[in-house]
Backbone as JSON, one array per atom type, in Angstrom:
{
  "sequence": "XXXXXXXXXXXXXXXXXXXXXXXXXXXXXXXXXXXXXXXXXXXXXXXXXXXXXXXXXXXXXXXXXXXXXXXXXXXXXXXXXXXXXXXXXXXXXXXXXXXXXXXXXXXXXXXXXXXXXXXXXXXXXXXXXXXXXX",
  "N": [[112.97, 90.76, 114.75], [113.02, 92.47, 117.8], [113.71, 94.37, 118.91], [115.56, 97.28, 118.88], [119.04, 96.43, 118.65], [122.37, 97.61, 120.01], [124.1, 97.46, 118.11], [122.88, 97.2, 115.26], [122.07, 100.11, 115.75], [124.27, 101.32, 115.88], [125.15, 100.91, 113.33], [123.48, 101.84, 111.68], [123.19, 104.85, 112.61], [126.1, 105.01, 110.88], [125.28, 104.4, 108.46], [123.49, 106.81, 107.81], [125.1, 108.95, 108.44], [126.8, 108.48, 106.41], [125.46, 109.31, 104.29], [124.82, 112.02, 104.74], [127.62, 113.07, 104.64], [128.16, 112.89, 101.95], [126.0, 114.98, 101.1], [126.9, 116.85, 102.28], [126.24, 117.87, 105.02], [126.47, 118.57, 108.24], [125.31, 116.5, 110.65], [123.16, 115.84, 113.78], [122.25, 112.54, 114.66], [120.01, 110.25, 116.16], [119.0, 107.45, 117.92], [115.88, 105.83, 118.98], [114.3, 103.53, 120.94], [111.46, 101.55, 121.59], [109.91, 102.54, 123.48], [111.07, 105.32, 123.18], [112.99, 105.89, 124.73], [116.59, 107.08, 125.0], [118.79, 105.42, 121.94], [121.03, 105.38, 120.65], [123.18, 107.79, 119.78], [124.65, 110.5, 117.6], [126.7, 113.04, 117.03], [127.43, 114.83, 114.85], [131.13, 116.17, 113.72], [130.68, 120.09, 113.64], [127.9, 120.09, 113.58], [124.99, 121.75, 114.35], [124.68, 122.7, 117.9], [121.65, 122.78, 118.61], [120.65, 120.62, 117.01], [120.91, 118.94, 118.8], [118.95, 118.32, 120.78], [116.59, 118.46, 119.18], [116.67, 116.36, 117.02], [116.78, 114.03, 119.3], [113.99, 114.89, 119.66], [112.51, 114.58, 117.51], [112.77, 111.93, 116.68], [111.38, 110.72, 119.2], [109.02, 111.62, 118.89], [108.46, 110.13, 116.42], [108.17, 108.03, 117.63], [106.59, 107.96, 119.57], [103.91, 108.96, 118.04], [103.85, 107.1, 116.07], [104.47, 107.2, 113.25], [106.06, 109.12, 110.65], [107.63, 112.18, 111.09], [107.32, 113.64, 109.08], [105.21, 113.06, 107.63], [103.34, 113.67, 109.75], [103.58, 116.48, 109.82], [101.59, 117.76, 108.21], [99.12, 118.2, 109.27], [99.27, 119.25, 111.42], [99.56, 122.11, 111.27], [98.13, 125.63, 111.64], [95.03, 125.88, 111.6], [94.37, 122.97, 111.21], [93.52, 119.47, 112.22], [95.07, 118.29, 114.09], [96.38, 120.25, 115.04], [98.1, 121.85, 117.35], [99.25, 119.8, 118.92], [102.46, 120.0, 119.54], [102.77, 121.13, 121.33], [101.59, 118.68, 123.4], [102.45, 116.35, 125.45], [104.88, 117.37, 127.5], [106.2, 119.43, 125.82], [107.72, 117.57, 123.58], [107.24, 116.43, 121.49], [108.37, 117.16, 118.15], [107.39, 118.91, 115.29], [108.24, 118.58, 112.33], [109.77, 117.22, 109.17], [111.94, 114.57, 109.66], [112.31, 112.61, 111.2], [111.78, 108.73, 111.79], [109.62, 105.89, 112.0], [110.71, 102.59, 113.25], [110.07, 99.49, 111.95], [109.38, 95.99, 112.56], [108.53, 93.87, 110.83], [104.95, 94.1, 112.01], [105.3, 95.33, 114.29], [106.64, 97.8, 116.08], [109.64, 98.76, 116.81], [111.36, 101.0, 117.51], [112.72, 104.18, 116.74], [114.54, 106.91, 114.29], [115.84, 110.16, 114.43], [116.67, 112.7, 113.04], [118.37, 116.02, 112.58], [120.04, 119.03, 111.51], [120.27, 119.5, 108.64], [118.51, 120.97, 106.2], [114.57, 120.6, 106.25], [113.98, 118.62, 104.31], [116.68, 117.83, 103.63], [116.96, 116.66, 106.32], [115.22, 114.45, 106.16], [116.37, 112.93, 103.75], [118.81, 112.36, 104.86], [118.0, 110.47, 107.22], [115.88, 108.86, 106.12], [118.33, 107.51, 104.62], [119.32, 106.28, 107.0], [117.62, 104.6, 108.33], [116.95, 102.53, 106.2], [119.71, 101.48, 106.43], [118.65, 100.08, 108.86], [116.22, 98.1, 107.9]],
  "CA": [[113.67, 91.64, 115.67], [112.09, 92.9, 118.55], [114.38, 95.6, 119.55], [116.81, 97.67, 118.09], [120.54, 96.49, 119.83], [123.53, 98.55, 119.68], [124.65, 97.37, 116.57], [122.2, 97.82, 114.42], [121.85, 101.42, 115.54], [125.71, 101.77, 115.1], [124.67, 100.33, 111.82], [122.38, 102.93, 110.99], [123.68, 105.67, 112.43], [126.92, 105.06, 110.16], [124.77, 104.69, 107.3], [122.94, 108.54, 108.07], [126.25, 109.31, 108.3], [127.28, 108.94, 104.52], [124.93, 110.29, 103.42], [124.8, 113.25, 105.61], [128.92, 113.73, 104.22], [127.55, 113.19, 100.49], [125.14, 115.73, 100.77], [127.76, 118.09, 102.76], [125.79, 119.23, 105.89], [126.81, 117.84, 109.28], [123.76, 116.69, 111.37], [122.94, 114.79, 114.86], [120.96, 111.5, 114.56], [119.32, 109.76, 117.47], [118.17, 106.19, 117.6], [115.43, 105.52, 120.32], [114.04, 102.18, 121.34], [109.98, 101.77, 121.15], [109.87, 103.84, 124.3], [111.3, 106.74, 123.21], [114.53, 105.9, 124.97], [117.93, 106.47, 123.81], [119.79, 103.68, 122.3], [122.12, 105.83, 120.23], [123.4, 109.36, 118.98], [125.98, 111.16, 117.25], [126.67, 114.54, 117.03], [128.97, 115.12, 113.4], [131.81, 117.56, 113.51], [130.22, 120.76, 112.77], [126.3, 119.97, 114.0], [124.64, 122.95, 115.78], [124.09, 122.37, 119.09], [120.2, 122.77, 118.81], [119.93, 119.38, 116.95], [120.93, 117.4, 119.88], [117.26, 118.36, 121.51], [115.74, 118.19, 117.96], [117.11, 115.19, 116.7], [116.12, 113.22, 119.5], [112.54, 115.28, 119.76], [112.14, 113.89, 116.27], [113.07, 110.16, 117.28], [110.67, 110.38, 120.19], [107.99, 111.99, 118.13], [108.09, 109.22, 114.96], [107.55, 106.44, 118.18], [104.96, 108.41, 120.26], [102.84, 108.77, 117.22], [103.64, 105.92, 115.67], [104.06, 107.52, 112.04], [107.11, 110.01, 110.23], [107.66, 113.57, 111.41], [107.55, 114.38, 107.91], [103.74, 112.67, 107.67], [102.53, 114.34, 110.79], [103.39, 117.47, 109.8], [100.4, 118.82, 107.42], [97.88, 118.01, 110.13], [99.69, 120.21, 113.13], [99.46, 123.38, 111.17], [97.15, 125.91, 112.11], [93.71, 125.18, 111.29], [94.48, 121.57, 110.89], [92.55, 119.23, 113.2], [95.77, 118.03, 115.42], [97.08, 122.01, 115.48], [98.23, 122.07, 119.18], [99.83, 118.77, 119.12], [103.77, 120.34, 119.68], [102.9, 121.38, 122.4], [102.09, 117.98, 124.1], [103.91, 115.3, 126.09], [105.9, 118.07, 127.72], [107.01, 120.26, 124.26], [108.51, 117.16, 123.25], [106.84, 116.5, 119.91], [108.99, 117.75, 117.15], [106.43, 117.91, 114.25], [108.49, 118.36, 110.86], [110.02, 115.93, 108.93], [113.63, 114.33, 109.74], [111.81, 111.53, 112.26], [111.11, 108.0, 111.25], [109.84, 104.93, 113.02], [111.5, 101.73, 112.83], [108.94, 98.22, 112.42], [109.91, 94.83, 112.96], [107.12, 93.54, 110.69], [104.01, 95.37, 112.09], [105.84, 95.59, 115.37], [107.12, 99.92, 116.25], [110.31, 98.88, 117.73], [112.36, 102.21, 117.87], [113.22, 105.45, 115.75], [115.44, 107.67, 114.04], [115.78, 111.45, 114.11], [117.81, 113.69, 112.27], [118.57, 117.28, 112.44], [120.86, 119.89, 110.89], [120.53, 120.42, 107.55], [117.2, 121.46, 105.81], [114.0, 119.48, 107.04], [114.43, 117.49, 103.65], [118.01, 116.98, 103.77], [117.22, 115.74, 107.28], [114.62, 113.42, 105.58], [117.09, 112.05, 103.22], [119.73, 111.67, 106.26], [117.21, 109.86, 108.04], [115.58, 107.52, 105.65], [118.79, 106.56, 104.58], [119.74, 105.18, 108.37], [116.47, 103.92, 108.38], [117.66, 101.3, 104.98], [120.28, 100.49, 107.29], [117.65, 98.99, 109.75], [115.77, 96.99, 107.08]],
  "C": [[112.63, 92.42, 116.47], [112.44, 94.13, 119.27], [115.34, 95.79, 118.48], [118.23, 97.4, 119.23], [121.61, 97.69, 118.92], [123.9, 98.39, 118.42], [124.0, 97.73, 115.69], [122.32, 98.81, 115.14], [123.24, 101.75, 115.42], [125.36, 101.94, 113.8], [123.93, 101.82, 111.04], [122.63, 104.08, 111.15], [125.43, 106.05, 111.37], [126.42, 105.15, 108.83], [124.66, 106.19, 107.3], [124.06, 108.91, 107.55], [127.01, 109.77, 107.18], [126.8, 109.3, 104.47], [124.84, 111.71, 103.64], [126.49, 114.06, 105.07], [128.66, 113.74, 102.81], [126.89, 114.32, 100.61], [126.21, 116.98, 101.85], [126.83, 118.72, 104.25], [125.99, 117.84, 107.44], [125.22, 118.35, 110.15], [124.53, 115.82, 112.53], [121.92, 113.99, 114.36], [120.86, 110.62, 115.45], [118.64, 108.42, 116.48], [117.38, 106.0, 118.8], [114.77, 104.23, 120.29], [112.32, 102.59, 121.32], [109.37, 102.29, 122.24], [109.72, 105.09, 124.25], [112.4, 106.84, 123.55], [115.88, 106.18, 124.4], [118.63, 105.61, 123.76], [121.01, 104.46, 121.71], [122.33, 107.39, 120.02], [124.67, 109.65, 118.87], [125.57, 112.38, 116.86], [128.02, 114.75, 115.69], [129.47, 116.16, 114.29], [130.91, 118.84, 113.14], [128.41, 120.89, 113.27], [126.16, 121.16, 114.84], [124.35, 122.44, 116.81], [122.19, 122.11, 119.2], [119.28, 121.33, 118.42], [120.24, 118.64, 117.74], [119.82, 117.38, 120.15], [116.62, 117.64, 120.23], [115.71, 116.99, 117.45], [116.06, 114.28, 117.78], [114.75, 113.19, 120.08], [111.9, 114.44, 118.65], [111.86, 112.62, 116.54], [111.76, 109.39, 118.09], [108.99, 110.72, 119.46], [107.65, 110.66, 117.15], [107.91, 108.02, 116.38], [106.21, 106.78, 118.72], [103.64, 108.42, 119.06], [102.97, 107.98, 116.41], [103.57, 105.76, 113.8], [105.03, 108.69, 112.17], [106.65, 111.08, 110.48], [106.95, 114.17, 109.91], [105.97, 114.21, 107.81], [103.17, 113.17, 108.49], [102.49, 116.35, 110.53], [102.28, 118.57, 109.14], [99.11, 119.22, 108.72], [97.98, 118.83, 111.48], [99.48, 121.23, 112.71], [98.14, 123.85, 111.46], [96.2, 125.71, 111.51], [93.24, 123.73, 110.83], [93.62, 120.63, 112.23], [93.76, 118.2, 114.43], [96.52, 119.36, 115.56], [97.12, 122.11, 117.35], [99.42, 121.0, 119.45], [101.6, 119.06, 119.6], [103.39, 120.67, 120.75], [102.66, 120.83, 123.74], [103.24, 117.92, 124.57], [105.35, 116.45, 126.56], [106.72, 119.24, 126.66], [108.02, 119.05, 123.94], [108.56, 116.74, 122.05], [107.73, 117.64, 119.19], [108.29, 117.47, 115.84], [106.89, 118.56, 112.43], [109.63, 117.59, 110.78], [111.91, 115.88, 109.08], [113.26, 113.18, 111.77], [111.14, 110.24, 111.98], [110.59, 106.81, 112.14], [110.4, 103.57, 112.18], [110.04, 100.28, 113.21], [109.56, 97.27, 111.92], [108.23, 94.37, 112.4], [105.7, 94.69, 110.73], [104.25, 95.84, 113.67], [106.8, 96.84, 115.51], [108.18, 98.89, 117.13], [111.48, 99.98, 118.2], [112.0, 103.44, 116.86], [114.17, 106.07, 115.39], [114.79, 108.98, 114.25], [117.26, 112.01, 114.18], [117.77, 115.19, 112.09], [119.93, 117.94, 112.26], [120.96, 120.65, 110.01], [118.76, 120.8, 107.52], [116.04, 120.67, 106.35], [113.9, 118.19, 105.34], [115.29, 117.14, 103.44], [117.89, 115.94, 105.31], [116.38, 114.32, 107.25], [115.23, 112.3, 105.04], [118.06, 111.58, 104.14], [118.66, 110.33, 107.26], [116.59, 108.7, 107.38], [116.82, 106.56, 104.98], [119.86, 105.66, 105.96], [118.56, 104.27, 108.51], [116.62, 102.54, 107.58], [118.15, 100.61, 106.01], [119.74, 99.52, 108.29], [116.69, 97.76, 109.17], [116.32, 95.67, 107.05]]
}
C-alpha cells in the first residue's frame, strides 16, 4: 500500500473510535496522507473544539518528522538539542504524544492524530487506529 484511501482511514478512524468510547473521553482524530494532507477526520460528540487544530497538528507533525509525537517529545524540551522545533513549519508542529505515522513497509505513507483526552489517553486512541492500518 502506497497510500492511505478512504477506507482504510474510515477503517481506522472507527477503530480510534472504540476505543476512545471504552476509555470514556470524546476526542478528534485526523488521518493525513504522506504530505500532511487531510484524508480524514472526525470530531466525537463532546470533543473540544481545540482538538480539531491539534489533532491534525499532531497528524502533520508524526509525517513531517517522520517519527511519533509521543517520541519527539523529550528532545523539544528546553535544554534539549531540538528545543525550538514547535515553533517551525509555521507553529504547526504539535510536539506531545497522540501523533503516529503510518508505513507501508519502510514506506511513510500518512498519519494519525488524536486529541482530547490526556496526551496518553490520546496515545492509546491513536495507536489503536493505527492497528486498524496494519
Amino acid at each position: 500500500m502506497n497510500s492511505i484511501g478512504l477506507d482504510v482511514a474510515t477503517r481506522m478512524i472507527a477503530a480510534a473510535q472504540e476505543k476512545a468510547r471504552e476509555i470514556a473521553v470524546p476526542v478528534v482524530i485526523t488521518i493525513v496522507d504522506d504530505g500532511g494532507n487531510l484524508k480524514a477526520m472526525n470530531r466525537m460528540d463532546g470533543a473540544i473544539l481545540a482538538s480539531i487544530d491539534i489533532s491534525q497538528g499532531k497528524a502533520f507533525t508524526a509525517v513531517a518528522c517522520n517519527d511519533s509525537t509521543e517520541a519527539i517529545a523529550p528532545a523539544v524540551q528546553p535544554g534539549q538539542s531540538l528545543y525550538g522545533l514547535h515553533a517551525t513549519n509555521g507553529g504547526r508542529l504539535v510536539i506531545f504524544g497522540g501523533g503516529i505515522p503510518l508505513r507501508s513497509g519502510d514506506t511513510l505513507v500518512g498519519a494519525i492524530g488524536v486529541s482530547g483526552g490526556s496526551v496518553e489517553e490520546d496515545v492509546v486512541v491513536a495507536t489503536a487506529g493505527a492497528r486498524a492500518f496494519e
